[in-house]
C-alpha positions in Angstrom: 91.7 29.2 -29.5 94.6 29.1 -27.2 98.1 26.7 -28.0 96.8 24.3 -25.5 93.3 23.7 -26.7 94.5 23.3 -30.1 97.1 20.9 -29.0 94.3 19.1 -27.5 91.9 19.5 -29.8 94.7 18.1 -32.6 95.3 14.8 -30.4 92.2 13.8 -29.7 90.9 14.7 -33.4 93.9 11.7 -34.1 92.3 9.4 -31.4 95.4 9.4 -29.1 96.6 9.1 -25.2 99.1 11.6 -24.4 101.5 9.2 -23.5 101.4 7.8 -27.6 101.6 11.4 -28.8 104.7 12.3 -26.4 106.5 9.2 -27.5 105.9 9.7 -31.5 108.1 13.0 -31.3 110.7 11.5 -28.9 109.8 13.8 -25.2 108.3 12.9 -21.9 104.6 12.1 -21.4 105.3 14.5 -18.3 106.5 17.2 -20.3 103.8 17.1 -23.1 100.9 17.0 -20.4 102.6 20.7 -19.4 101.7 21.6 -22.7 98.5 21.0 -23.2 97.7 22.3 -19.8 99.1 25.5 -20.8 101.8 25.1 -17.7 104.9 25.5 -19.9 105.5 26.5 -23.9 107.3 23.8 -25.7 111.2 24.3 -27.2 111.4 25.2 -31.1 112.9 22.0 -31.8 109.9 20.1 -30.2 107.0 22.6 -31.8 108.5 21.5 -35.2 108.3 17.7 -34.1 104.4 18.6 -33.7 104.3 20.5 -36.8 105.9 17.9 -38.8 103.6 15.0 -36.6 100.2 16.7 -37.2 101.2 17.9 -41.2 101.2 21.7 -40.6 102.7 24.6 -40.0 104.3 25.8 -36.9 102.3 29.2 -37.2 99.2 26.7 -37.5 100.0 24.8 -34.9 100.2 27.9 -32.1 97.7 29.6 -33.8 99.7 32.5 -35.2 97.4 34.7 -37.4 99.7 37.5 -39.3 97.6 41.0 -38.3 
């Protein structure tokens, strides 16, 4: 699963618009639909807002498996 999906997958597990999401960890609407579109890769500072939002990790969040 790609960062994207799960991002997607993650909102809509929580039952929420994009625009809800974006505004519970303090960005754009605009800049969180980039995200889950796979257009652009979030900043550090806003990955941990999602980590810290959805309860997990940040290497659970992008999907980071240690090989």
């Amino acid at each position: 699963m790609t960062f994207s999906e799960h991002l997607l997958q993650l909102r809509k597990s929580r039952g929420l618009k994009q625009t809800e999401l974006a505004e519970q960890i303090g960005i754009s609407w605009r800049a969180y639909q980039t995200y889950e579109r796979g257009q652009r890769e979030p900043t550090l500072s806003t990955l941990v807002a999602l980590a810290d939002f959805y309860g997990i990790t940040v290497d659970e969040l992008i999907c980071h498996e240690r090989k």
